[in-house]
N, C-alpha and C positions, 0 to 999 in steps of 0.2 A: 787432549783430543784422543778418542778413541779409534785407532785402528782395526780397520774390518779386514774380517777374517772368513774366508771362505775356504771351506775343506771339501773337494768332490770326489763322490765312490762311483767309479764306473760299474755297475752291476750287469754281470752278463754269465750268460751260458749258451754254447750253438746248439741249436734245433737237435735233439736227438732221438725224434722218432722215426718208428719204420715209418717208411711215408704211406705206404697202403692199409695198415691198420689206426696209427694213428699213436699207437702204444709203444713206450721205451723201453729196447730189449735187458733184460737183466746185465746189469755193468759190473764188474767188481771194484768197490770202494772200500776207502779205508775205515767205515762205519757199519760197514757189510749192509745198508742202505738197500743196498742193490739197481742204486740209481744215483747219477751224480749231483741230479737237481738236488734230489731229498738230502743228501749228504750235505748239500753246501747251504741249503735253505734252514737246514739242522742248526747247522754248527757256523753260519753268518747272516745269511736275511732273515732269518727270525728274529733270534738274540738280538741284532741291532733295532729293530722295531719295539723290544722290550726288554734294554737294556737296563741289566741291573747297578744300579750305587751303592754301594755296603758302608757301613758305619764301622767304628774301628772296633767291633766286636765280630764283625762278617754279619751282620745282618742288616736287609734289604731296607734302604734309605729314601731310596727312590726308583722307582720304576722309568728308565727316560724312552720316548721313539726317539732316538737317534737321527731317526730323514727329517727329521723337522727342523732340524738347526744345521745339517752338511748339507750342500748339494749334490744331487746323483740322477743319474743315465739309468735308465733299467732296459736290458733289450726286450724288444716286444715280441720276441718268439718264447723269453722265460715267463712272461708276464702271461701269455697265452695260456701255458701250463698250470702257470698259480690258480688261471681262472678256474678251474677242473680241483687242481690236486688242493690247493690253500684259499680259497678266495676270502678269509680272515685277512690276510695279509694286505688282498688288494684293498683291504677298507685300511688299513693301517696307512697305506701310502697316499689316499686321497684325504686324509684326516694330516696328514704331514703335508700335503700340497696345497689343501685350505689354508691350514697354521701359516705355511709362510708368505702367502697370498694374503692374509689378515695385517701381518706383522711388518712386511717388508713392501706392499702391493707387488710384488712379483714370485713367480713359482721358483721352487728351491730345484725342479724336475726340469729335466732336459731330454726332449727327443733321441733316439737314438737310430740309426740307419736300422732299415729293417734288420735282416738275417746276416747284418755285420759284413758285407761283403764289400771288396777294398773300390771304392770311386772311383781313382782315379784310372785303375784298370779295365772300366766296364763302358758302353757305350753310351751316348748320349739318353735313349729312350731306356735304358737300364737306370741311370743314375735316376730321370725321374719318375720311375715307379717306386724306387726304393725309396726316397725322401716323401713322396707322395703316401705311402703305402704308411711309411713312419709316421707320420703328422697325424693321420686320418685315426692309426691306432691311441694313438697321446690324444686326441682331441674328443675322442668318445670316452677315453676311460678316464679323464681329469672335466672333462667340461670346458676345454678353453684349449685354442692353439698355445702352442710351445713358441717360447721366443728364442732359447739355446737349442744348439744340434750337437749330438755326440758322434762322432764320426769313427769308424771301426779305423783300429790302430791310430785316430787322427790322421789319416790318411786323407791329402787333399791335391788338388791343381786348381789351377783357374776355371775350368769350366764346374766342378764342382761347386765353387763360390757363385757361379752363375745360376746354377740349378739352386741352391741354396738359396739366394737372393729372390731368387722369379717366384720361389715357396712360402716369401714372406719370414724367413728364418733371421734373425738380426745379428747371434754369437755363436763362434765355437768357441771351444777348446782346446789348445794346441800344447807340444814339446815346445819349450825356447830354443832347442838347437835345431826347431825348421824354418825360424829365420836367418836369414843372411845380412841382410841390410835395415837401420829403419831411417825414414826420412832420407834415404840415397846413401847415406853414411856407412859403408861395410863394417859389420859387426868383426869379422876377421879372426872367426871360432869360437866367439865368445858367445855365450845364452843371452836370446833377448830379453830385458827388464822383464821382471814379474809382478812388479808394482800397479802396472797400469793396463787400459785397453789399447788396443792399434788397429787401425780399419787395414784389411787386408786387398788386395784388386782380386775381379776375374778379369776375363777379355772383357763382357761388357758391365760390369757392376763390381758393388763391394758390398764388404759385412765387414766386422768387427773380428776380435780375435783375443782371447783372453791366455796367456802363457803360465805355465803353471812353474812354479819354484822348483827347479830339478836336484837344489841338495833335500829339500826337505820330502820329496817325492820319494829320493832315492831312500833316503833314511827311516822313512817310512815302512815302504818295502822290501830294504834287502838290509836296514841299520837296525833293525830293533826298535824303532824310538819308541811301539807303542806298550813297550814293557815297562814302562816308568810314564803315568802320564804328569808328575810332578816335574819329573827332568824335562818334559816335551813344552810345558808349558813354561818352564824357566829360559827357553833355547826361544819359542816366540817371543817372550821379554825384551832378551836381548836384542833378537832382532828388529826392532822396535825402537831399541833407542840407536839403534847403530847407524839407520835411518833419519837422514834430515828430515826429510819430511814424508813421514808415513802415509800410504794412502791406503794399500792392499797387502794382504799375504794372503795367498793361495797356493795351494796344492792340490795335483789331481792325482790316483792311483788307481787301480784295481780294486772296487769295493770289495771283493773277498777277502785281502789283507785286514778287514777289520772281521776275524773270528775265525775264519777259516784256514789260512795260510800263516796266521799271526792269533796263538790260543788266548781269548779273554781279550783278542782285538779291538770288541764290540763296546769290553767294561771299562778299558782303558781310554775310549773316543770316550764315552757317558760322562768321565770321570775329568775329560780336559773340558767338555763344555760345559759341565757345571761350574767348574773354577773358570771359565772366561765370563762367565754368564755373569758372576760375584763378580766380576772387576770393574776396575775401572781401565783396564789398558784393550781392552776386544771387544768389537759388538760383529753379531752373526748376522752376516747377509749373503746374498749370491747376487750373480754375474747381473743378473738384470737390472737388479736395485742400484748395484755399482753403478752399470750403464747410463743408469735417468740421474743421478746425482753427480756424478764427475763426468759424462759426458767421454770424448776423444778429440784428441787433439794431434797424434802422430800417424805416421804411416810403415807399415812393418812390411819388408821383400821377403816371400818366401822363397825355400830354396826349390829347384824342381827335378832333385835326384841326378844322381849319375846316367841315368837317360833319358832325362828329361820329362818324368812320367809323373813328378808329384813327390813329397813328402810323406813321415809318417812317425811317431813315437818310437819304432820297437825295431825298426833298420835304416842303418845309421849311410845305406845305398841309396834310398828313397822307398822305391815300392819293392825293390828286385824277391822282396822275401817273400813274395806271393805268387811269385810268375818266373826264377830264375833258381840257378845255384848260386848266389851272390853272395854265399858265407855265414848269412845269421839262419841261427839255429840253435835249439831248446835240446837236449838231452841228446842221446847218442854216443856211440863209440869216436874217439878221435878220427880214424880212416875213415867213417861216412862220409857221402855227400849226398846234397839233395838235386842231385840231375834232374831227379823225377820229377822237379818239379812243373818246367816245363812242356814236355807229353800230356802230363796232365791236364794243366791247363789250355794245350793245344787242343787234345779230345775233347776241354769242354765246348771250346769256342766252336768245333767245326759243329758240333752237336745243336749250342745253341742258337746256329743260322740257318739249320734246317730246323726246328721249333718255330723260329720267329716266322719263314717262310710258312711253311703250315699253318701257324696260327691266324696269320695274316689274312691268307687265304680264303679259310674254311670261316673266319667270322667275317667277313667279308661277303665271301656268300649268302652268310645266314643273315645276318643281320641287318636294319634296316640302314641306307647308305649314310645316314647322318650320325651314328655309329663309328668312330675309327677302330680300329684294334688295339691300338696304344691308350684312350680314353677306356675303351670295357676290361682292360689289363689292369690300370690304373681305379679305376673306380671297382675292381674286387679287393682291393683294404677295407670296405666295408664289410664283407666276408670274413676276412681273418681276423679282424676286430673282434669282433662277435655280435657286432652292429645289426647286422639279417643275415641268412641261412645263404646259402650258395641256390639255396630252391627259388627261394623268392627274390635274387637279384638277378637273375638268369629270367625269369619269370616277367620283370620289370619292362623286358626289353621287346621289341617289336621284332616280326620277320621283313624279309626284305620286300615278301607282299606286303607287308603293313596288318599282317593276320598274326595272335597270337602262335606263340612257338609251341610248336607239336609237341611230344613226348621226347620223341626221336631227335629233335634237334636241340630242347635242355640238355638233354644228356651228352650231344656233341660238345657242346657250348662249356660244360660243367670240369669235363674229363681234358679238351683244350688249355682251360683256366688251371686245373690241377699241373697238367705237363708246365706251364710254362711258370708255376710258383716253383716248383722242382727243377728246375731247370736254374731258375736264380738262386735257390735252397745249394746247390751242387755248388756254388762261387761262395759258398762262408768261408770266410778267412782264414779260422781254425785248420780247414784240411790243409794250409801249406804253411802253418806255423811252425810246426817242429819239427822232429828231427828224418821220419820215416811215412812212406806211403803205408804202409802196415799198420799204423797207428788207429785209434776207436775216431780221431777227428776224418781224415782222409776217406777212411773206409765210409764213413758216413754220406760225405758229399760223395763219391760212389754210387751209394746206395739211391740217393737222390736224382744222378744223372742215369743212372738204370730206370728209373721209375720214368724219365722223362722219357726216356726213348723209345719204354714200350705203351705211353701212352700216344706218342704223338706217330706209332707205325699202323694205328686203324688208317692213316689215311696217306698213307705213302706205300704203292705196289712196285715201284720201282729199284726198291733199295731197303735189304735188313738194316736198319738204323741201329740197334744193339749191336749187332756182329759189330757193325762199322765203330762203333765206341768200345766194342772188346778191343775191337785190333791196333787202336789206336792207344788204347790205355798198355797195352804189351810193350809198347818203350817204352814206359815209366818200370824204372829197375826197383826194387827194392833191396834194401844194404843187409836185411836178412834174407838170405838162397832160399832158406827155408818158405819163404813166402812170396818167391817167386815176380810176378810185377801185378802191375797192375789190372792187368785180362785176370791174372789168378784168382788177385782178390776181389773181384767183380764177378767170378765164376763161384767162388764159396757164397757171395751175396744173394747170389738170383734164386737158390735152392728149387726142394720138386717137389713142395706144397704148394698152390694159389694162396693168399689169401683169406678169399671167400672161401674155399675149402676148412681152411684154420678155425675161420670163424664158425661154420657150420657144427664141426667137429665141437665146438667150446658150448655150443648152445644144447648138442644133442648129448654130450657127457651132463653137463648141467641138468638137465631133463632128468637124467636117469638115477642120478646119487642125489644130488642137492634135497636139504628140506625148503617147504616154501618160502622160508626167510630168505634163503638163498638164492633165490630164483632169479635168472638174469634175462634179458633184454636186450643187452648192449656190450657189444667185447668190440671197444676202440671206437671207430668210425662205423663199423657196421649193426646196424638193428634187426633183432632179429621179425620179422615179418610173416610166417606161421610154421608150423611146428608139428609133424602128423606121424603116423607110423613108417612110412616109406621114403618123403623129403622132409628136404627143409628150403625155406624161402629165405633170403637177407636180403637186406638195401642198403648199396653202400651209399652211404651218404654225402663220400667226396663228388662221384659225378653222378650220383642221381639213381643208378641201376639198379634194379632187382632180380638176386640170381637166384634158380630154382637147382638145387641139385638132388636126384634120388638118392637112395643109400641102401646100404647092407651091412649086417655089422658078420663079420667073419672071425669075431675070436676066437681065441682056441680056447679049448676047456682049462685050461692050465688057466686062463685070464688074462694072457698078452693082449691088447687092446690092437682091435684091426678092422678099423671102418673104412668102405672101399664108398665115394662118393663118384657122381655119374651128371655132368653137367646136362638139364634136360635142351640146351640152347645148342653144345657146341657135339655133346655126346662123348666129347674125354673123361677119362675117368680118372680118380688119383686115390690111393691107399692114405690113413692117415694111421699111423701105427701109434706104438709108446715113444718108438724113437722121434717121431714128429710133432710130440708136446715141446711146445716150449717152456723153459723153465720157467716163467712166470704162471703162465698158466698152469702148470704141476703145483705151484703153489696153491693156487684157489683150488684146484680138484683135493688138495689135501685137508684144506679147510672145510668143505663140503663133507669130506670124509668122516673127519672128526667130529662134524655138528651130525651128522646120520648115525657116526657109531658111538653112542654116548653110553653112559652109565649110570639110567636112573634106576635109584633104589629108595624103598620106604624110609619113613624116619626111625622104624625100630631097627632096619639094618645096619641105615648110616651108623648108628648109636652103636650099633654093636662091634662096626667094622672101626671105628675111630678108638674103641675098648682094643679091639686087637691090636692093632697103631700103636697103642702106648706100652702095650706087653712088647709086641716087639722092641719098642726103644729101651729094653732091659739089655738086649745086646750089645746094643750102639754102647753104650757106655761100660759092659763088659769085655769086650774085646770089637772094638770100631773096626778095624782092620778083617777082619775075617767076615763080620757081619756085612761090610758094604761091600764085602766078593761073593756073597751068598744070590743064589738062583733068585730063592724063594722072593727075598728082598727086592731083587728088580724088579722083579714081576708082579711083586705087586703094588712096588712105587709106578709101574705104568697103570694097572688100575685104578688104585687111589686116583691118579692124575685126569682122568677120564670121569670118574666121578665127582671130584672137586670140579670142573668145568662144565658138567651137568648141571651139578649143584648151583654153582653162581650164576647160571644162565637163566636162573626166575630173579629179578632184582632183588622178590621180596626177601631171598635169603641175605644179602647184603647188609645186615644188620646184626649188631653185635651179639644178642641173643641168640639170633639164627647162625654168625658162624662159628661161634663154641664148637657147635657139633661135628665142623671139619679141622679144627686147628688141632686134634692129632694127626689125622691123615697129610695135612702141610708140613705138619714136622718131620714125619716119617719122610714124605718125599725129599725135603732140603736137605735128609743125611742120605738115605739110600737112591733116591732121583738121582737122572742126569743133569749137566748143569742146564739144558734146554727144558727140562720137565721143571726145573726151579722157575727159571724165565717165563714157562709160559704162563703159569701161575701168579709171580709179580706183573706179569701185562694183564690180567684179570681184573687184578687192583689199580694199575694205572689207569684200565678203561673207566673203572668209576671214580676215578679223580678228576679223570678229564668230562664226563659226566656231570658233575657237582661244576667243573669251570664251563660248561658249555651251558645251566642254568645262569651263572651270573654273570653268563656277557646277553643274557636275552631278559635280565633282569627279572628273574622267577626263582630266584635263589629267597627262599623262604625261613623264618629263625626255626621250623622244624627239619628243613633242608641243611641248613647249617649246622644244627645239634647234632643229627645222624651224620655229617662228615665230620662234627671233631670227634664223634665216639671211637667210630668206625676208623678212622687215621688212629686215634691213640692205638685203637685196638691191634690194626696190623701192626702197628710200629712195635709195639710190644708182643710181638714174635718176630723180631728182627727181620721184617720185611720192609726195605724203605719203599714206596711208587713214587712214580718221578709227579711231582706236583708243579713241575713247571708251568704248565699252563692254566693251571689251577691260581696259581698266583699272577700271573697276567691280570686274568678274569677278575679274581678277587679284589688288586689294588685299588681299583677304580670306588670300588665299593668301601674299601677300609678309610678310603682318605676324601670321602666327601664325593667326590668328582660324579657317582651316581649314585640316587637316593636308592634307599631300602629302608624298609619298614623291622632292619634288624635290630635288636635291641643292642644296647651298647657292650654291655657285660657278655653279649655272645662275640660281637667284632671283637675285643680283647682279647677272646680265647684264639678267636681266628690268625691275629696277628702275630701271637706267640707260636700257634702252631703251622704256621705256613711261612716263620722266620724271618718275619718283618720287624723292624725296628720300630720302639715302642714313643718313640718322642712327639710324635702327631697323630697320634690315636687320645 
């Protein structure tokens, strides 16, 4: 009898945009990314959707998606981002939530709370917008309600089970150390079974509750196992016969442990399911298929914390890690404490009962009386889905005449619905996770509850609602001086650009350097809307508004950048200097830069100048040392470089014919270049790899398309330039092994498999 086996990756990251642009300020990461998504999406949600198998030579055996055989949570604010930044990916996870809908009739995918925020802390019309908001994201982007909920930390009480239940949700997932009893029996410290399902109570219902194996969680996570997947599958074996009667092993983790936190995480999962797949001891299923086949038969007590507030995986208090100094905590100096945590959460709560009052209010007034506020809150998950625009669901609704809603009251309507997502946004769990209010999670939810408080002060004359959340975040301490508390860093957050300024400022630099490949439209949330000598127009498209600001541009002749804009609504005016770029955007001005200041030259010069190229590599090898400290050499490895990306910027030079005439000028660069002038060079060649894989996932990869990339590969390879072909070989496997037809001849896939390092036994 084969024991099933269910392995779950909780996949998450919290919401990390400015909330007014829309856009993720540059982070420092360990991949210099400069963004924590891209880093993690790098180096674990990728890779695990195209995880590699190697043969015992290191070459590629099998291509596996990995989501198609574990089950996993994905938060729907990261998934929001993939829609923009990856939307590849999101087709990979509905092709793994088909598969196991085909394979098992239930989805391997599980709901997860919206923006992660802890349940059992939050009020009753909070809990169901967030499950509500959750479902409605899962249900457009899979086609079909969620039968599992992933709940941030696992974090529960009984009325959560209630809201759960009234949502139509049937299982979670839990810690076994958040039961205390099952069938009335005190467990008495010990972990509830992991073998099987337990229906769990609210006050008026129940759901189910699936408990995850806590040695092999842990050993997952903090043991190593997934360095040896031969050792990991010998250790399920055992556990297996060690059992009378096997029904389930499961485990849940942090899907980042597979690739990110744990290196080759991703090929080490690839590598245990293909060995369970060949046996006879494991078949892959998940919670729901479990559910219709063995059914429940016990009852599992949960515990409800040291004050009574609920459960949760990751404090061993109950919820205290979210709302107290109750001792758990992530990194830090031994002397810290997290006092702050408290204050914090005090400022959020006073914050979000004057929101809810406002909100209340004003849609109340506008809207037609069969309307509630809690229903138009809830029913904007269609919005952040990506389901309709915020224009046209604002738009849907009637006024309290019964007459379409004016200009003036969308835009109330629109900027309400923003405050009060930000306002929820500010309770992600991340900001009282670790160790310091200082921290990039904390300051975040910050930023969030700022944004809420100057949205919801258009309609409150009675009271500064910011001041009143500065002064109340001032007792949350921070355990570095240096950073002073919490009003501190709420006062570095607010800064003395607007936004719309920002954006103006991006569209009217753009205008002026950019060539028209360049040419932008859209920086974040905002559109640009027109464009003339003296303003500019934007629409933000969170609540609808369109700001006209005039300008002047007052630099100095020196070239210090100094536009002084002039709101034509309010008549303020704000300077936006060099020091007011942000460094993302310094990026794209630098890229615009370098596409305007290029270095085209005829073909008798290239010729000439690649002849000098190789005169000079007479020194490199006469004395290297003194040649790569030499002036002349730099200078004119940054030429070269300016003209080698000139050059490759017509595709038709991408052809080995046509780049003879620069592979001296790339050699000169790779000895006298800096190591960035070598990089940017191999990203030239990475772009037409990725190029070449983005014909054969649209299946227009051609046997003359394929002849020019093994030339053109041999060729760079053979100037010791590797481009990363990764996604090249994504693209391509499907094609090498059948899976999608092409009209390639056979004798050209052969070359392809040799040169893209696939293993040769199913070609």
């Amino acid at each position: 009898m084969k024991t099933s086996l269910i392995i779950h990756g909780h996949f998450y990251q919290p919401p990390r945009e400015n909330p007014y642009t829309g856009i993720i300020p540059y982070q420092e990461t360990p991949g210099n990314c400069g963004n924590w998504n891209e880093e993690i999406y790098r180096t674990c949600y990728l890779p695990n959707a195209y995880s590699r198998y190697l043969d015992f030579t290191g070459k590629i055996e099998e291509i596996v998606n990995n989501y198609c055989y574990i089950s996993s949570n994905f938060g729907p604010t990261l998934l929001k981002w993939m829609d923009d930044a990856h939307p590849e990916f999101i087709k990979k996870l509905r092709e793994a939530d088909n598969e196991s809908l085909e394979r098992t009739g239930h989805s391997n995918i599980l709901a997860q709370c919206y923006n992660h925020t802890i349940l059992p802390l939050e009020n009753r019309r909070t809990k169901e917008t967030e499950v509500k908001w959750a479902i409605e994201d899962y249900t457009y982007r899979f086609g079909h309600k969620p039968e599992g909920f992933w709940l941030a930390e696992c974090a529960i009480d009984k009325a959560t089970i209630d809201v759960l239940s009234e949502n139509g949700i049937t299982y979670v997932v839990l810690s076994p150390w958040q039961a205390v009893a099952i069938d009335s029996v005190p467990l008495k410290g010990a972990p509830a079974p992991c073998d099987r399902p337990f229906y769990i109570e609210g006050n008026n219902s129940r759901i189910v509750a699936f408990f995850y194996d806590p040695d092999l969680a842990s050993g997952i996570s903090f043991g190593h196992l997934l360095r040896d997947a031969d050792a990991l599958y010998e250790k399920l074996v055992e556990m297996k016969e060690e059992r009378k009667d096997p029904a389930l092993i499961n485990w849940a983790t942090d899907g980042e442990i597979y690739g990110h936190h744990e290196a080759f995480g991703d090929m080490a999962l690839a590598a245990l399911i293909k060995k369970a797949l060949a046996s006879d001891d494991f078949e892959f299923t998940n919670y729901g298929a479990f559910l219709e086949k063995h059914g429940v038969k016990e009852t599992a007590e949960l515990s409800n914390g040291d004050d009574g507030r609920g459960s949760s995986w990751s404090c061993s208090h109950g919820v205290g890690r979210w709302y107290r100094d109750c001792g758990c905590h992530t990194g830090g100096d031994d002397s810290w404490n997290q006092k702050w945590r408290t204050p914090m959460r005090q400022a959020f709560n006073k914050l979000e009962k004057k929101a809810r009052r406002v909100f209340d209010a004003e849609v109340e007034k506008i809207l037609d009386p069969n309307v509630s506020p809690d229903s138009f809150l809830e029913g904007f998950g269609k919005v952040l889905s990506g389901r309709i625009t915020v224009a046209s669901y604002v738009k849907s609704f009637k006024s309290a005449t019964g007459m379409n809603l004016t200009n003036s009251e969308s835009i109330i309507l629109a900027e309400l619905l923003d405050a009060m997502k930000n306002c929820m946004f500010s309770y992600t769990s991340c900001g009282w996770f670790f160790n310091d209010i200082s921290g990039i999670e904390p300051s975040q939810c910050i930023q969030y509850a700022i944004c809420c408080a100057n949205r919801i002060q258009n309609f409150v004359s009675t009271e500064n609602i910011l001041m009143s959340l500065l002064r109340d975040l001032s007792e949350a301490q921070s355990n570095i001086p240096s950073f002073g508390t919490g009003e501190d860093i709420a006062r570095k957050l607010i800064g003395t650009v607007p936004p719309e300024v920002e954006a103006c400022a991006y569209f009217l630099i753009n205008s002026r350097i950019a060539d028209k490949e360049y040419e932008k439209k859209r920086y974040g949330l905002f559109k640009l809307v027109s464009l003339n000598k003296s303003s500019v127009t934007v629409k933000d498209t969170l609540i609808l508004d369109e700001i006209t600001y005039t300008y002047e541009d007052v630099s100095s002749q020196a070239g210090t950048l100094s536009l002084v804009f002039r709101s034509k609504k309010t008549g303020y005016s704000y300077t936006f200097s060099s020091n007011s770029i942000p460094r993302l955007m310094s990026y794209d001005i630098r890229k615009w830069l370098n596409s305007s200041v290029s270095m085209r030259v005829s073909e008798d010069r290239l010729l000439k100048l690649s002849s000098d190229a190789q005169k000079f590599m007479f020194l490199f090898s006469s004395d290297s040392s003194k040649a790569s400290n030499d002036m002349i050499s730099s200078e004119n490895a940054a030429v070269y470089v300016k003209i080698i990306k000139s050059y490759l910027r017509n595709p038709d030079n991408m052809k080995v014919e046509n780049l003879k005439n620069i592979w001296p000028l790339i050699s000169f660069v790779k000895v006298a270049g800096r190591i960035s002038d070598v990089m940017s060079i191999k990203n030239l060649f990475d772009r037409q790899m990725n190029y070449y894989a983005e014909l054969a996932s649209r299946s227009l990869l051609t046997e003359k398309n394929a002849l020019d990339l093994i030339t053109v590969l041999s060729s760079i390879r053979s100037e010791e330039i590797h481009p990363d072909i990764t996604l090249l070989q994504n693209e391509i496997y499907p094609v090498l092994t059948g899976k999608k037809e092409t009209k390639i001849s056979k004798e050209t896939l052969l070359q392809l498999r040799k040169d893209l390092n696939f293993t040769y036994w199913w070609c």
